[in-house]
N, C-alpha and C positions, 0 to 999 in steps of 0.2 A: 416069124416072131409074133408073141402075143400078148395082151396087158391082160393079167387080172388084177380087176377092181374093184375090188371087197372091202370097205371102208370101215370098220368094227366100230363099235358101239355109237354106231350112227344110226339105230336101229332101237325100237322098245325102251324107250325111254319113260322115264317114271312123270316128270313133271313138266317136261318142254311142251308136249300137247298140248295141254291146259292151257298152260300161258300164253302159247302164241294164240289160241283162241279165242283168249281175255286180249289181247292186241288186236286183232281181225277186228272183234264185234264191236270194243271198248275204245280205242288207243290207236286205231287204224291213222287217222289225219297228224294226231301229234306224235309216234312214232316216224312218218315220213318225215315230217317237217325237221325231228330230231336229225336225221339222218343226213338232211341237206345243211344243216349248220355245221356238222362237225365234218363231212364232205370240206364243207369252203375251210372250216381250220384247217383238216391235214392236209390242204392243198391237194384234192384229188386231180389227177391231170384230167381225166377222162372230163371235168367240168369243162374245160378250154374248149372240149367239141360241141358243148350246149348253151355255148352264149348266146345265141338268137333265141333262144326260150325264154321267158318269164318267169320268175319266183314259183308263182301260181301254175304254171304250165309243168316247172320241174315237180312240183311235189305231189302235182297228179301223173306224173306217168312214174314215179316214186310211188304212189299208193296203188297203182296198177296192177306194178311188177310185185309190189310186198305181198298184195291181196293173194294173188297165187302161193308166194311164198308161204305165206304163214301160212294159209288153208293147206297146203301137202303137209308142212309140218304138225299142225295139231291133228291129222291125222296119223301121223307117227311113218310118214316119207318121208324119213330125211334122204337112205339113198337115193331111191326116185328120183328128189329134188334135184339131188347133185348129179346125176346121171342127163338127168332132163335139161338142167343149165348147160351142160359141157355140150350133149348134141348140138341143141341151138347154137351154142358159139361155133363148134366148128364147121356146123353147116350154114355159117353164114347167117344167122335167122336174129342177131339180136336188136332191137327195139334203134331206130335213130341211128347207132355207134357201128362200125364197119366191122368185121372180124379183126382186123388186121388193126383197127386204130388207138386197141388199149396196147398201155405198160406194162411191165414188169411189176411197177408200182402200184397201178391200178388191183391190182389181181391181191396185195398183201393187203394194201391199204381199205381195200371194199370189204370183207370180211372183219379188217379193227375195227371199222366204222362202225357198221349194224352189232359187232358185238360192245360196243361201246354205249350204242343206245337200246340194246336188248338190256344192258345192265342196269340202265338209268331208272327206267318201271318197274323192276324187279319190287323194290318196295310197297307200291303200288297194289300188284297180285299178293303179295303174302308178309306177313308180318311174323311169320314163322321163322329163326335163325337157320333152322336146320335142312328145311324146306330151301328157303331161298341155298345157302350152301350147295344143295345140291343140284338147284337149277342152273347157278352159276358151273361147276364141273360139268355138266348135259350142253350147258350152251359153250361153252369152250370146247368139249369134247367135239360137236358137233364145226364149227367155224376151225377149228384147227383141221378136223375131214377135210372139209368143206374146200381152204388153204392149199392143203395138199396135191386133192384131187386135177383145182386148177391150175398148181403151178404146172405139174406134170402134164398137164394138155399146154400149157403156154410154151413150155421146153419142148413140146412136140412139135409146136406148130413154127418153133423158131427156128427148128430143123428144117421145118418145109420150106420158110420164107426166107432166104437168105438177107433179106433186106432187112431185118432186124437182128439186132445187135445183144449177143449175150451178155454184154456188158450191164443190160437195163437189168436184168434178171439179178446180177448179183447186187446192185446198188440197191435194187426193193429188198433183197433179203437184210441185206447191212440195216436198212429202218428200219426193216419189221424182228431185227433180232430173232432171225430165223432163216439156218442155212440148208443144204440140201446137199446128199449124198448119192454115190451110187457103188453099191458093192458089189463087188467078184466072188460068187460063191465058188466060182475055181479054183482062183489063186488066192482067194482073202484079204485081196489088195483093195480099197475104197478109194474112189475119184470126190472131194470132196469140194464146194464152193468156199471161198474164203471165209466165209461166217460161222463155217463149220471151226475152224481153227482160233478164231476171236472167240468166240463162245465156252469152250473147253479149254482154251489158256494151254493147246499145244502146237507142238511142230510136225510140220508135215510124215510120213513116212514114218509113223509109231507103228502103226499095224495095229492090229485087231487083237491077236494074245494081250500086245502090251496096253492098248486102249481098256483090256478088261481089268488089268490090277486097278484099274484105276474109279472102274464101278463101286461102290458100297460093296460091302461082302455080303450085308445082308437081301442084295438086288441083284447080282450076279445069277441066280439063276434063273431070278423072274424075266430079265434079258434073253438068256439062252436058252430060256425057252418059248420067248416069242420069237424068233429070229428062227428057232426047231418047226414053232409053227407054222410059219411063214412058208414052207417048203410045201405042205400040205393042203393050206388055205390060199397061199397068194399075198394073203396080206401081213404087214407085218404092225404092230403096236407096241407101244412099250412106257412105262414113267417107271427115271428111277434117277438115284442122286451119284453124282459124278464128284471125286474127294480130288483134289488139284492143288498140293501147295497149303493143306489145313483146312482148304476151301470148301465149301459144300454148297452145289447146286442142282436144282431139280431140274431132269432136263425129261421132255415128252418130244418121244419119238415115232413117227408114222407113215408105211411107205408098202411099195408096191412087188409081186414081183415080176420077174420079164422071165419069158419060158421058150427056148430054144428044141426044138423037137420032142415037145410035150415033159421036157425039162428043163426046173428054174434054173435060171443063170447067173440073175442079179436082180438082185433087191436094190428100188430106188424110193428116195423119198424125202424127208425133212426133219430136221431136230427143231426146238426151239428151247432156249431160259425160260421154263416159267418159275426160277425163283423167287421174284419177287409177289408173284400170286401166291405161292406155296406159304412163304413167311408171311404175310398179312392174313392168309387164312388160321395159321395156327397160331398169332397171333389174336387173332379176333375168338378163338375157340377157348384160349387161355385165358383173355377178358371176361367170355362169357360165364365160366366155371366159376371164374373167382366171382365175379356178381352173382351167381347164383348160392355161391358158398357167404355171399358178405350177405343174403336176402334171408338166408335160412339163420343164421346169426343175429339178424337184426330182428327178426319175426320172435327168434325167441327173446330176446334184449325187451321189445315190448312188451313181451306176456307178461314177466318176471318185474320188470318197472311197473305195469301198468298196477299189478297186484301189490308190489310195496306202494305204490304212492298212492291209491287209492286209501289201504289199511288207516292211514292217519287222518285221512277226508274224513271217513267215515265217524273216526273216533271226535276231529272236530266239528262235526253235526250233528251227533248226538247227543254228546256234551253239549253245546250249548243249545237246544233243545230242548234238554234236562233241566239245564239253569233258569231258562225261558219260560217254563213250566212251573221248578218249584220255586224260585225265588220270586216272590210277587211284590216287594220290597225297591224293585229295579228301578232308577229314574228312569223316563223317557229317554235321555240321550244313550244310560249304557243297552237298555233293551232295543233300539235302533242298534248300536253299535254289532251285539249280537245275532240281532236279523241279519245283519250286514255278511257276518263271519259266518253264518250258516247257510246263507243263499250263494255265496263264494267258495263255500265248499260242494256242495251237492252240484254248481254250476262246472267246477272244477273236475269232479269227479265223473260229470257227462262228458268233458271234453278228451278225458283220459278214456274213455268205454272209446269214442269217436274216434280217437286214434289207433288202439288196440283194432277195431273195424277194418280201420283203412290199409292200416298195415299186415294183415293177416287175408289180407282178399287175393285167395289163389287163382290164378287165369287156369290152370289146368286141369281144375275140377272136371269131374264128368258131367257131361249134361243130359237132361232129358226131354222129353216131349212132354209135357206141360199144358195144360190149359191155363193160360195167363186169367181168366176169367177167375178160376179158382182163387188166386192167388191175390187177385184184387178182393177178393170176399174179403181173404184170411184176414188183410191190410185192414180191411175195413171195421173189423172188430178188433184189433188193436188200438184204432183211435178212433172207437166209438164214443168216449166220452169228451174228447177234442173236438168233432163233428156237431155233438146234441150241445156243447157252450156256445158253439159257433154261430150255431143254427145251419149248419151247411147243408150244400144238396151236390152230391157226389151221384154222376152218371158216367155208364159207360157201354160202349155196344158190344153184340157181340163177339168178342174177342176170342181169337184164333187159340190152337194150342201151338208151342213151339219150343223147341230146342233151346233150354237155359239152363242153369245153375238157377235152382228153385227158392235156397237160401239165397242168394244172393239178387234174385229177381224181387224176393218180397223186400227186402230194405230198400232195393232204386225206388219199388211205387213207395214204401214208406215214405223216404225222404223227400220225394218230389210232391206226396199230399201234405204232409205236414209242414212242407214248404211252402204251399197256397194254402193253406188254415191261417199259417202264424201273418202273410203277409197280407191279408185282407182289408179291405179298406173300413175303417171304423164304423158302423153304424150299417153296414152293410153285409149281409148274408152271404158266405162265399156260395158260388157257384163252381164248381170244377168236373170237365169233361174229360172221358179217355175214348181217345177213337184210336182207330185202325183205317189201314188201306193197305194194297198191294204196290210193288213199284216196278220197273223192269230195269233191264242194268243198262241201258239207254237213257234210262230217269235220273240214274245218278250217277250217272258219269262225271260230275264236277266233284266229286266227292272221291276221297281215296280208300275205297273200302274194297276187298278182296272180290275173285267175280264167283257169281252168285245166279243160279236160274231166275230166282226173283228175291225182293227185298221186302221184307215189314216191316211199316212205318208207324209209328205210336205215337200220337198228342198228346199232352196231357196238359188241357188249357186253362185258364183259371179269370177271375174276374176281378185280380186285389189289386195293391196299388203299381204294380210294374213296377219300372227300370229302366234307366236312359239307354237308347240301342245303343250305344259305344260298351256299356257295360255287360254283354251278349258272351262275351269270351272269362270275362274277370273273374265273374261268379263262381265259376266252376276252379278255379286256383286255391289252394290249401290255404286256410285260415282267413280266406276273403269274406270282407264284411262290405256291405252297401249303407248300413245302417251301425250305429254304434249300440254297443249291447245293454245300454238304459232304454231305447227305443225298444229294439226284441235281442229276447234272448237265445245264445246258438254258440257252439264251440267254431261257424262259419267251417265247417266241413262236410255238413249235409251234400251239398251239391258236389265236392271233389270226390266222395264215394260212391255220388250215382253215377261220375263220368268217367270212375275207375271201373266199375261194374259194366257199363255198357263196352267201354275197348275190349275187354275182357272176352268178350262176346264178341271180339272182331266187329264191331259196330262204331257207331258215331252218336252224339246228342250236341243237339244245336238249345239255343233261347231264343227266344226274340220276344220281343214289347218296347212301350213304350206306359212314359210315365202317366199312371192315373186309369192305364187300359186295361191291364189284366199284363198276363205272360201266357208264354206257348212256349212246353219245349218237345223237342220234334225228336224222338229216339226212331233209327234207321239200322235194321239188322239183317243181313245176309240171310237166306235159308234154304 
């Protein structure tokens, strides 16, 4: 008799490389340590055998053991991995723990664990829905193998050792909502674990014709023809939804076969629920559309506002303009009155353009390679007559080209210059720098930005009056004012459309200063 062990889409995977590599070089220390806290929640037993060790002690021989791990995997070994873990255990080889000293439990629960804290970073590498979606399917795909592989070496080895108790095996599947089968391709008769029959809400001894009315109709074949496959390959896979009573649930199924004089006999291996992953994903798909359909709805809602409500701005600035002009007759108080009603309209009508802006700024433009040099030019004869009032002295080195949205790169330096123009300190000439550096993603690791072979950093620092560092985050919030608008004038959305610009870009922008010093704000982009 003989196992093959062919574990399907544990193999060529799109997005799991990346990310465990983004965890290796990035995430190494805080993914261990992730591991060892939710270790001590699910109560892993295997910890009972490492009480003489130290916190410290455990989550290095945790970064040890992950180091190898994830390096097979962002090489795209997963089976390797799982091949390579299973010898080790059952040639005795594992790290401190005896072959013989894990559970049943340990074996379902080790696999929740890391896939619990594979999930937690996921955000971290990508800000992409669809991306992450699919890393989360690759990283389940894989831990569910992974699951399988060991339980069917634990059932083996509990064969051997009669001193362990099959009883442990089925009380870890009962936790892990995940039972285990083994079928007669002879007779069609299936030896099932009890988790198998909680799970499916049936009674023993249905058989396998009758077990199939009970597949979707529209999954029925994609079933029997893994199970066809299986005959061929060895291995067998499967997702598909199981109807019980009006009920509907997604169940993934994974397993092996066993081959009697170079013919299968029986297919063994494991079902699990994953309905409730199934419903929050298409749950979460459903949310996603409608916000994309409530974006595209409102995107136009402002074009269409922005155009009627300006129409009447315009009308009352002209008009009183016109009156301003030809009526010379005016007391002082009504032509005040008028300056009033024309400076609150034209002020009005910038803050309706600043909205329309902010609201129409598409993250998924196409981008290009760019010389930002250029672009600071362009900026710069836009407010060249803001500059020659100011008396300002705008420098900058030379600057890289790089991957941006071009329109939308010129309005961030817009707003960020014309943001140290207006806030200058009285009687003083602004000064304002734009530098560059490179970063490595060891530099900014405290930072949540996707990983990147290296990062551009952009200063853009200034010499006016600053801002109290508590107010480092505020600035950038929609319609935030530090100053009231008889001080300076601003619809206080400059800065929330340079920091929509910059996400936009998978990037970050920090502030910092202090009052009387200048400001610095610090833009950090992937590239």
């Amino acid at each position: 008799m003989r196992f093959i062990q062919s574990y399907t889409r544990t193999h060529e995977y799109k997005f799991l490389p990346a990310y465990c590599r983004y965890l290796l070089e990035q995430r190494l220390d805080a993914f261990s340590r992730q591991q060892l806290v939710l270790a001590r929640e699910a109560g892993l037993p295997a910890l009972r055998l490492l009480t003489r060790l130290s916190d410290e002690q455990l989550v290095e021989l945790t970064k040890t053991s992950m180091r190898e791990y994830l390096e097979m995997l962002s090489r795209d070994q997963a089976t390797e991995l799982i091949a390579l873990s299973l010898e080790r255990w059952k040639a005795d080889q594992l790290e401190i723990i005896g072959k013989f000293d894990l559970v049943a439990e340990d074996i379902y629960l080790l696999n929740y664990i890391r896939g619990r804290a594979f999930h937690l970073f996921i955000p971290e590498f990508t800000t992409d829905l669809a991306t992450a979606l699919d890393l989360v399917d690759e990283l389940d795909s894989f831990l569910t193998g992974s699951t399988t592989a060991a339980a069917n070496t634990y059932i083996q080895l509990l064969k051997d050792h009669i001193a362990r108790n099959e009883a442990e095996l089925l009380e870890a599947q009962q936790i892990a909502h995940m039972g285990s089968f083994e079928l007669d391709l002879r007779t069609g008769k299936s030896r099932n674990s009890p988790e198998i029959y909680r799970i499916y809400e049936i009674e023993p001894g249905l058989g396998m014709d009758n077990f199939m009315k009970f597949v979707h109709a529209q999954d029925r074949e994609k079933v029997e023809q893994s199970m066809a496959g299986a005959l061929e390959t060895g291995a067998y896979e499967s997702e598909f939804r199981f109807i019980k009573d009006g009920k509907v649930k997604y169940i993934w199924s994974q397993g092996i076969a066993v081959y009697e004089d170079g013919r299968p006999v029986t297919i063994r291996g494991t079902i699990q629920d994953i309905t409730p992953r199934k419903k929050a994903e298409l749950e979460l798909l459903e949310k996603t559309l409608a916000l994309e359909r409530s974006n595209e709805s409102l995107e136009q809602f402002a074009f269409v506002a922005s155009h009627d409500l300006k129409e009447p701005l315009r009308k009352i600035a002209t008009f009183t303009d016109m009156v301003l002009v030809r009526e010379a007759g005016l007391s002082e108080a009504s032509r005040r009155l008028l300056e009033k009603a024309h400076q609150a309209a034209v002020q009005n009508g910038r803050m309706i353009d600043d909205i329309l802006a902010y609201s129409t700024l598409i993250q998924w433009e196409e981008r290009q390679r760019t010389p930002l040099t250029d672009i600071i030019r362009e900026v710069l004869e836009v407010l060249e007559l803001a500059v020659e009032e100011k008396k300002a002295t705008i420098s900058f080195d030379d600057l890289p080209a790089a991957r941006v949205v071009p329109a939308q790169f010129r309005k961030l330096f817009q707003n960020l210059l014309a943001n140290a123009l207006k806030f200058s300190r009285p009687e003083v000439p602004p000064r304002i720098s734009i530098t560059h550096s490179w970063l490595t993603s060891g530099e900014v690791k405290l930072h949540s930005l996707p990983p990147a072979d290296r990062y551009l950093q952009l200063c853009v620092a200034d010499n006016g009056i600053g801002f109290h560092p508590e107010a480092g985050e505020k600035i950038f919030g929609l319609f935030s004012r530090l100053h009231s608008k008889k001080e300076y004038e601003g619809s206080g959305l400059g800065l929330a459309i340079a920091k929509r610009i910059v996400h936009n870009h998978s990037g970050m922008i920090l502030a910092r200063s202090r009052e009387g010093e200048g400001a610095t704000f610090t833009i950090i982009l992937p590239q």
